[in-house]
C-alpha positions in Angstrom: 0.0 0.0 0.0 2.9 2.8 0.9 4.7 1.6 -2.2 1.3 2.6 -4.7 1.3 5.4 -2.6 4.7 6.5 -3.3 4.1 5.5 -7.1 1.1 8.1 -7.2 2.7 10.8 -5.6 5.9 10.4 -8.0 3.4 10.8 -10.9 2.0 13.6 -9.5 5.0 15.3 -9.2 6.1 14.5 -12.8 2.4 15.3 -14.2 3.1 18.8 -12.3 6.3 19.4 -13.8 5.0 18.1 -17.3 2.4 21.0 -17.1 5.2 23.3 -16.1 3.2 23.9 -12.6 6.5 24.1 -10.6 4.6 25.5 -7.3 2.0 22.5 -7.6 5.4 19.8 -8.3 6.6 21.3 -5.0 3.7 20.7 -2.7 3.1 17.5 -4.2 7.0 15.9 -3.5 6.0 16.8 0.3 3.0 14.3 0.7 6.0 11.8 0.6 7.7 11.4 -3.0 10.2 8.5 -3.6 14.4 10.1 -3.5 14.5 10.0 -6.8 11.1 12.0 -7.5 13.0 14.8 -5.3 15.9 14.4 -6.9 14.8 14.5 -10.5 12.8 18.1 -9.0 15.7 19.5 -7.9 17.1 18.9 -11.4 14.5 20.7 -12.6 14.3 23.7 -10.8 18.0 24.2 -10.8 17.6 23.7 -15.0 15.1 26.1 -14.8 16.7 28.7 -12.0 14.8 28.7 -10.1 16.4 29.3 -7.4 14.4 28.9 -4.3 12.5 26.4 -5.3 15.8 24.6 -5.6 16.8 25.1 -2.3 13.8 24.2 -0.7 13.8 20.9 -2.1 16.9 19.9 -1.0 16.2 21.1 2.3 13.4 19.1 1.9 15.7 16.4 0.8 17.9 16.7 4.4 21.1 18.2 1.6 22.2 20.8 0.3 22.7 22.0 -3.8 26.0 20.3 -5.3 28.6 22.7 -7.0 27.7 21.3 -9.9 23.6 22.0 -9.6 25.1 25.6 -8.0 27.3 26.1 -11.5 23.8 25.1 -13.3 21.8 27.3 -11.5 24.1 30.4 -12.3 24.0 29.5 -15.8 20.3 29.2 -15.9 19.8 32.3 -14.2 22.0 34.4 -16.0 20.6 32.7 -19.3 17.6 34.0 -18.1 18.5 37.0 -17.1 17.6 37.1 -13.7 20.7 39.6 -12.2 19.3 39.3 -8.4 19.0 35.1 -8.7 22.0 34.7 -10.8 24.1 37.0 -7.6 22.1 34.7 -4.9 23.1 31.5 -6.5 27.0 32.5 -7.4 27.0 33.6 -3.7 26.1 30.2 -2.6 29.0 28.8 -4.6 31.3 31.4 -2.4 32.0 33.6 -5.6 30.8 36.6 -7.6 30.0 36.9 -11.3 32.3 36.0 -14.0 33.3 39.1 -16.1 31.7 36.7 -18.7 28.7 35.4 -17.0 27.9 40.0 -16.7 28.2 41.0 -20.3 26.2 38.0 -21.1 23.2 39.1 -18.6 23.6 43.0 -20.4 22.6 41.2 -23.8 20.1 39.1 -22.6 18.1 42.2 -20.6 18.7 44.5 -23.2 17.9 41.5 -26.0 14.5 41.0 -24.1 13.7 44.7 -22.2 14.6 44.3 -19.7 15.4 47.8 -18.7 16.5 48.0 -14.9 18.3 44.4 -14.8 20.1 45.7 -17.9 21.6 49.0 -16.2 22.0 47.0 -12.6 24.4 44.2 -14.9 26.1 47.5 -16.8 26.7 48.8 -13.5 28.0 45.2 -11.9 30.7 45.6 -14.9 31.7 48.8 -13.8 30.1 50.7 -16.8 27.0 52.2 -18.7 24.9 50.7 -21.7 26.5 51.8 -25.1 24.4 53.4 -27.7 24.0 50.2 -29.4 22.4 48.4 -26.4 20.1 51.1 -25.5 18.8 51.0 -29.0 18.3 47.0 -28.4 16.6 48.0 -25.3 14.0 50.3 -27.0 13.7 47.7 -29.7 12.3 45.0 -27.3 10.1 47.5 -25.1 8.6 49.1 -28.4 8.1 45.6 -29.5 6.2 44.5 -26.5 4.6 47.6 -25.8 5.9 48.6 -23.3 5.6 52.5 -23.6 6.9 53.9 -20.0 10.3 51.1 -20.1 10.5 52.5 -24.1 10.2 56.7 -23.1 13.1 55.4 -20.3 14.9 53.5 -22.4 15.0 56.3 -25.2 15.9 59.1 -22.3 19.3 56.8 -21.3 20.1 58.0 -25.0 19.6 61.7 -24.7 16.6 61.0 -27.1 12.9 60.7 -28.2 11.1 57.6 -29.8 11.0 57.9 -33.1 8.0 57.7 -35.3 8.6 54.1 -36.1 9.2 53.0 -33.0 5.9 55.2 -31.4 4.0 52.8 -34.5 5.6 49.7 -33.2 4.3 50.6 -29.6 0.7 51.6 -31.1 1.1 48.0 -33.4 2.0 45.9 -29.8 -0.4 47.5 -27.9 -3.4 46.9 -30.3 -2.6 43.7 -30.2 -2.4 43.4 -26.8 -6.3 44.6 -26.5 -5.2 47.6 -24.0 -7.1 50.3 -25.5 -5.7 53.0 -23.0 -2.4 52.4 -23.8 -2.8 51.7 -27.6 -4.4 55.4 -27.1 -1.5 56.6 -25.0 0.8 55.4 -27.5 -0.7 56.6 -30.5 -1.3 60.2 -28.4 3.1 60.1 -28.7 2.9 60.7 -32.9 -0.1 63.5 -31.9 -2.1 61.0 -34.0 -5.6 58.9 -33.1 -5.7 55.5 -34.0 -6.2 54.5 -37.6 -9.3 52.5 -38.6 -7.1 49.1 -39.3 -5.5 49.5 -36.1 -9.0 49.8 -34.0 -9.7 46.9 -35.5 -7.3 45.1 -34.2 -8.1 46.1 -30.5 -11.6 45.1 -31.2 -10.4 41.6 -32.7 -7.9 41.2 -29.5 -10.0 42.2 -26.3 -12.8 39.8 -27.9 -10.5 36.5 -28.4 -9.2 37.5 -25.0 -12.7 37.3 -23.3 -12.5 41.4 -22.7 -16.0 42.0 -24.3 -16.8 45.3 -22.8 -13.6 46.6 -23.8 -14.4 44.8 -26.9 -17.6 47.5 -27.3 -15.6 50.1 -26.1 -13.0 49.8 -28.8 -15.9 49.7 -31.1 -17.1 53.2 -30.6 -13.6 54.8 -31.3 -14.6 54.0 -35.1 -14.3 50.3 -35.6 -15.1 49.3 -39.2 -18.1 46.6 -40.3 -16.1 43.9 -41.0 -14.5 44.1 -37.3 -18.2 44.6 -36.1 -19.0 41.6 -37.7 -16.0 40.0 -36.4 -17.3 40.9 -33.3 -20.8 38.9 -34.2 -18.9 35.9 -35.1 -16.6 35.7 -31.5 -19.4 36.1 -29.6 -21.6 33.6 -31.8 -18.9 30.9 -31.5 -18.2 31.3 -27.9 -22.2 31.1 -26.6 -22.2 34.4 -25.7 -25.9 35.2 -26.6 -26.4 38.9 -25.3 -22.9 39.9 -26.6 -23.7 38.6 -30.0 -27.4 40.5 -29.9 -25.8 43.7 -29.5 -22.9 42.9 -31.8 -25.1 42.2 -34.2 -27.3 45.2 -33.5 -24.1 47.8 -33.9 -24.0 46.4 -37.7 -27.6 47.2 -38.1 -29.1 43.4 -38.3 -30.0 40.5 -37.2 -28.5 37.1 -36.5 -28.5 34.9 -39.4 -30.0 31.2 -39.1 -26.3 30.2 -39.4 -25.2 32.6 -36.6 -28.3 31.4 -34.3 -27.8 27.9 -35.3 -23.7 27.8 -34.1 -24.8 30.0 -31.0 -27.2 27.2 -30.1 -24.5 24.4 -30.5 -21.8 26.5 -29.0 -23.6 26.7 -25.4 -25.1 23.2 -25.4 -21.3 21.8 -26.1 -20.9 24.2 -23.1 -23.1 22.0 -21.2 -25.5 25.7 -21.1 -28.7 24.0 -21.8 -30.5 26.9 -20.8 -28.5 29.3 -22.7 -28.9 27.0 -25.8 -32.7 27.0 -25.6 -32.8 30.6 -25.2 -30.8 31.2 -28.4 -32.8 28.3 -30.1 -36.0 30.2 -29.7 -34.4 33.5 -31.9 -35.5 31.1 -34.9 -32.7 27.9 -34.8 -32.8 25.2 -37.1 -34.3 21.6 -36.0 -30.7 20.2 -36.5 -29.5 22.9 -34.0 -32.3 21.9 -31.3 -31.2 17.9 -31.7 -27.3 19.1 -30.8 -29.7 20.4 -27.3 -31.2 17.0 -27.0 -27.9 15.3 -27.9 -26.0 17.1 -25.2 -29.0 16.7 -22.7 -28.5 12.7 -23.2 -24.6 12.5 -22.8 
């Protein structure tokens, strides 16, 4: 019986880490994992760098981290670029950063934007960011959207963000579906947002489940087609009320098609309610079976 025990909590533990749930994988090798389950997580987590989760499972364990898993864990971390966890775990193998191990954490936080491990790795080498890696710096904020981390980043230079990279902020932040800062962003080129480009807010808050910001990036001038768009999101995810007034903003109705996939989108929900209401807006008979058929299973 405490051997199937064991077995189970081992898969746990590896199901955890499969699903990249580290926190789970840690309170799971607790309830009594086999040594080599705990082992195998520390592996892990020092692959990973994550530092503290590494620790914790050896104390767990009743040892402490190799050199070896130490060396690893520096790696990882500055791989990472993690300039607080890649100091904690050279400190736990008695030494600093390698001059090495520093320039490579000042391209990977400028590579990725990130702006205040960057200048805190510039300043453990003694120096500032060169032109070259402040541009990368604005690259990747601009890129992600970023806008305060990309006005900073641009400031380090003695300069403003250009009108490409203000486009490529507007472009990132569309897509993220944050209509204040998409607004913000455009606001830096003394522009509004183009049509196209309000579009694309409305298309990303509604994929993302943000349907009132969806309607609110609607009345900043979305076009038909993303008002349709709109219809169809709401249509295939069950949302009946959502898709009403979708549909409503474009001036019609729902078609039999668009009733007929709202019906079989909320009874594959398991929402029989929801998919009778929508059936009665005129469905098909096919559509009211998909009710029945989900009633039965």
């Amino acid at each position: 019986m405490e051997e199937r025990r064991r077995e189970i909590i081992d898969l746990l533990v590896k199901t955890c880490v499969k699903g990249e749930e580290i926190d789970a994988a840690l309170k799971a090798v607790k309830l009594g994992a086999s040594s080599e389950t705990i082992n195998f997580l520390i592996k892990i987590c020092v692959e990973k760098g994550l530092i503290y989760h590494a620790l914790e499972v050896a104390e767990f364990a009743g040892r402490e981290l190799t050199r070896e898993e130490i060396d690893t864990l520096v790696k990882a971390c500055v791989k990472e670029g993690w300039v607080d966890d890649a100091l904690k775990a050279a400190e736990l193998a008695g030494r600093k950063l390698t001059r090495e191990e520093i320039d490579t954490l000042v391209k990977v936080c400028t590579k990725e934007g990130l702006i205040d491990d960057a200048l805190k790795a510039a300043e453990l080498a003694g120096r500032k960011l060169t032109r070259e890696e402040i541009d990368t710096l604005v690259k990747a904020c601009t890129k992600e959207g970023l806008i305060d981390d990309a006005l900073k980043a641009a400031s380090l230079a003695g300069r403003e963000l250009t009108r490409e990279e203000i486009d490529t902020l507007v472009k990132a932040c569309t897509k993220r579906g944050i209509i204040f800062e998409a607004l913000r962003a455009a606001s830096l080129a003394g522009r509004k947002l183009a049509r196209e480009e309000i579009d694309t807010l409305v298309k990303s808050c509604a994929e993302k489940g943000w349907i009132n910001d969806a309607f609110e990036a609607l009345k900043l001038g979305a076009s038909s087609e993303a008002i349709n768009s709109l219809v169809k999101i709401c249509v295939e995810k069950g949302w009946i009320d959502d898709a009403l007034k979708a549909a409503s903003l474009a001036g019609r109705k729902l078609t039999r098609e668009e009733i007929d996939t709202l019906v079989k989108s909320c009874a594959e929900k398991g929402w029989i309610d929801h998919a009778i209401e929508a059936a009665k807006l005129g469905a098909s008979l096919e559509a009211i079976e998909s009710v029945i058929e989900a009633l039965i299973k």
